[in-house]
C-alpha positions in Angstrom: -4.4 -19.5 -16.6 -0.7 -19.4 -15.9 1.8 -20.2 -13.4 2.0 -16.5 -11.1 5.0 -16.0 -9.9 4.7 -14.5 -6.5 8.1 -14.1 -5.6 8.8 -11.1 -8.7 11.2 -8.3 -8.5 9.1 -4.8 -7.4 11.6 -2.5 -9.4 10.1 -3.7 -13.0 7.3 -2.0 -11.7 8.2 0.3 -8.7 11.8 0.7 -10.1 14.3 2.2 -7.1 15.9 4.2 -9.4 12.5 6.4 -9.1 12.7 9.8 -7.0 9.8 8.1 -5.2 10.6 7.5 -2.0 10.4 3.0 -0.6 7.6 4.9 1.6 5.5 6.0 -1.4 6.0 2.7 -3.1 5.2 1.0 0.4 1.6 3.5 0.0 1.0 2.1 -3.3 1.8 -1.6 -2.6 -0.5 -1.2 0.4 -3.4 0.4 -1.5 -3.1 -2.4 -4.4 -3.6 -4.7 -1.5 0.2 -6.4 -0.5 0.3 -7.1 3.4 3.5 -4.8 5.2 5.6 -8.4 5.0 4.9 -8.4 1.2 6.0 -4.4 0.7 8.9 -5.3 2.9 10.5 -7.9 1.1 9.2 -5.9 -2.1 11.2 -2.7 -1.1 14.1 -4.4 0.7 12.8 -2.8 4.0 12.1 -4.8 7.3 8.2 -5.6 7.6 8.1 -3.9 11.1 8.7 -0.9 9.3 6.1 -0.5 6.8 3.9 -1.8 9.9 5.6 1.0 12.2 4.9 3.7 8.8 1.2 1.9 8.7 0.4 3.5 12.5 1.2 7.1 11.5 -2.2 9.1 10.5 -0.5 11.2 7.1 0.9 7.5 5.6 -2.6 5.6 6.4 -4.5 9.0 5.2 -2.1 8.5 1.8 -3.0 4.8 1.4 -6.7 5.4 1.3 -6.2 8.3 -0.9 -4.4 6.0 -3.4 -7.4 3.2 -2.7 -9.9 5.8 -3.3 -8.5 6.7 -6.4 -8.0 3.3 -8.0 -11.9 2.4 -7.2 -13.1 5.9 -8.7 -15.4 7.8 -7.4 -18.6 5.7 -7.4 -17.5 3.4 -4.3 -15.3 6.1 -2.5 -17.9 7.6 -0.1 -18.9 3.7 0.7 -15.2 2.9 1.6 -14.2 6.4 2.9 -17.5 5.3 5.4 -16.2 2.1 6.3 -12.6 3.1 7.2 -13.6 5.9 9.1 -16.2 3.9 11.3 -13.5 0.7 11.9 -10.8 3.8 13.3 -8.4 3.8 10.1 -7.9 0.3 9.7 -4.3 -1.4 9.9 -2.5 -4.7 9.8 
């Protein structure tokens, strides 16, 4: 296995020329699994505020959607169940 470099430029994949929004992007990196510090620094937007995005019921809503989707369909009801009994989750 190689060397990962952790430290890689977002826009080769997330570019910011994209009409999606750094908020959209943040719901993606989020649903992949980053932390709010590593969307931050990803996005060029202050950790606090993909924490601060992370509180609001419509952007954590979108971030399971976007998990839900990238399982499939056979382990959505199990995590849909889990989420909703720890409250929504967050960092």
């Amino acid at each position: 296995m190689g060397n990962v470099n952790t430290h890689d430029d977002a826009s080769t994949v997330l570019p910011l020329s994209s009409k999606v929004s750094r908020k959209e992007r943040a719901a993606v990196l989020l649903a992949l699994g980053g932390t709010s510090t590593i969307a931050g620094r990803a996005l060029d937007v202050d950790p606090s505020t993909v924490r601060r995005w992370r509180q609001t019921p419509d952007f954590r809503a979108t971030v399971t959607h976007l998990r839900l989707r990238l399982i499939g369909d056979d382990a959505a009801a199990t995590l849909a169940a889990v989420v909703a009994s720890q409250g929504g989750g967050g960092e």
